[in-house]
N, C-alpha and C positions, 0 to 999 in steps of 0.2 A: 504494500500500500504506500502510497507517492504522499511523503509529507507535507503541504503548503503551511508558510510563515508567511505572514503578512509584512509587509516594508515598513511599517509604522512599530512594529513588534520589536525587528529589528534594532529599530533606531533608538525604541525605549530604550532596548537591552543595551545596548552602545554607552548611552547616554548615563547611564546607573554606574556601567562598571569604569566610565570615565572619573564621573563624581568619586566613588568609591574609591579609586587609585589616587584621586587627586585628597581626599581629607585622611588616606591612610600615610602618605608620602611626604607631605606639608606641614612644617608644624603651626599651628590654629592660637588661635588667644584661647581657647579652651582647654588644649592641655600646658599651655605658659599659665595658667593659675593655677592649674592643681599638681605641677612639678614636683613639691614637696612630696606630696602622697604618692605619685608617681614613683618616687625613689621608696619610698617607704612601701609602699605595695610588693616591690622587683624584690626585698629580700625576706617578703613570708614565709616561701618555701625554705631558708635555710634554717638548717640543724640548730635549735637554739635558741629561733627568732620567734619570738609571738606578736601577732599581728591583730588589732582590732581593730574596726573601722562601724561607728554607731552613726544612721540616720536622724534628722527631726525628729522624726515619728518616736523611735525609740527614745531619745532626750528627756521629749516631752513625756512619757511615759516613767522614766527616771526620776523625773522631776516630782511626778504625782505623787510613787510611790516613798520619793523621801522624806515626805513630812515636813519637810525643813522649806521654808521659806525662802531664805536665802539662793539654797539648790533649788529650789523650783523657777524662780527670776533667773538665774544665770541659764539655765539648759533650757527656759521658753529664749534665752538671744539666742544658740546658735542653731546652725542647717547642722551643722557635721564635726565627729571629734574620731579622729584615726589617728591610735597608737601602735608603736612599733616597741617591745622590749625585747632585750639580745642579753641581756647579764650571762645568761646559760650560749651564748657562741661564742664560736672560736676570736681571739685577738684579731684575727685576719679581718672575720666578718664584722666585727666592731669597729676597727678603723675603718673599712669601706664604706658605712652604713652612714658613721662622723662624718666623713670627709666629700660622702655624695650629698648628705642634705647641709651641708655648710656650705658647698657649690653654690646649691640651688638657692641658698637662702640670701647670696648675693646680687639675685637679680630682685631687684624692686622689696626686700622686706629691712624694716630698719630694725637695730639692737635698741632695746630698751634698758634692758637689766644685764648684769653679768655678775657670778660670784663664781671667785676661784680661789681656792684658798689647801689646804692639807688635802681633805679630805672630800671637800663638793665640788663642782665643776659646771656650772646651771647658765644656760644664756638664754633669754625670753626674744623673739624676735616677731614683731611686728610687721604687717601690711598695711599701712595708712591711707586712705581716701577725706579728703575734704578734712583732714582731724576725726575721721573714725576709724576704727577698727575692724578692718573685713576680715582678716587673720591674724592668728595669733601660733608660734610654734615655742614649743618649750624642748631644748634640746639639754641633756645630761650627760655628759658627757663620765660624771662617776657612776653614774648607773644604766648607761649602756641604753637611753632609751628617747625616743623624740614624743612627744605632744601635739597633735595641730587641730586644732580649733578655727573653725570658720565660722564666722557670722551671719546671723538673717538679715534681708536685704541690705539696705545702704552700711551697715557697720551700726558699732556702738560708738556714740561719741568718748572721746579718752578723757573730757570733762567730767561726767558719768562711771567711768570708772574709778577716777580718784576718790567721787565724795561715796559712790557703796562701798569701796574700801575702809572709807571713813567711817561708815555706817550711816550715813547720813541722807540716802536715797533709794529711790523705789524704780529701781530699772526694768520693772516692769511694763511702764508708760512708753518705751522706745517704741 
């Protein structure tokens, strides 16, 4: 039996696996923001490495079950919080893990905080828009582990952050 394709068929098909080659081969502003986790995703599979990666959905659901007020205002701001711990890998896979998301962190996130002292090793880096906060990474370097926190829509202002630190606000109104 004699197959007929239509010409229009065709050109979908064309047209698809064009698109598809072109967003697989390019790199997009979509994966230049989630770089971080990018890196931090490539080393789940090793020996040692644990990997979490929690939705909104879940957050907010964290949030309910904590009772806690404060933890409930903080995980109603973010979309997404992906952790990477390695304490249990090899020195190899520790230094590459450090030194891939300290790369990454040089493109567009500024240093907030740094402590290095005997025995801690903690750098907080930032993504700032307009003065807020769309990302947040906490990188440990004595305990082998990164943090990344991203924000719901426009960010949290970093106004807002200092006075709930303070205790002195309801960041829930963002």
């Amino acid at each position: 039996m004699k197959r007929i394709v239509s010409r229009e068929k065709v050109i979908a098909v064309a047209a698809a696996a064009l698109l598809t080659f072109t967003f697989c081969f390019l790199p997009g502003q979509a994966s230049a923001n989630d770089s971080v986790t990018g890196v931090m995703k490539s080393y789940r599979s090793c020996s040692g490495v644990q990997y979490l990666n929690v939705n909104s959905f879940l957050l907010r659901i964290a949030g309910i079950i904590s009772g806690d007020d404060d933890a409930r205002q903080i995980l109603g701001c973010l979309n997404r919080v992906a952790i990477v711990y390695a304490e249990d890998a090899s020195e190899e896979v520790k230094r590459e893990i450090m030194e891939s998301v300290n790369l990454e962190l040089e493109n567009g996130y500024e240093i907030m905080t740094e402590v290095r002292d005997n025995t801690d090793d903690l750098s907080v880096w930032c993504r700032l828009r307009n003065e807020r906060i769309s990302e947040m990474v906490v990188v440990s370097g004595s305990e082998s582990s990164v943090i990344y926190l991203k924000s719901k829509g426009s960010g949290i202002p970093v106004s807002e952050i200092a006075r709930f630190v303070s205790g002195s606000s309801d960041i829930v109104r963002l």
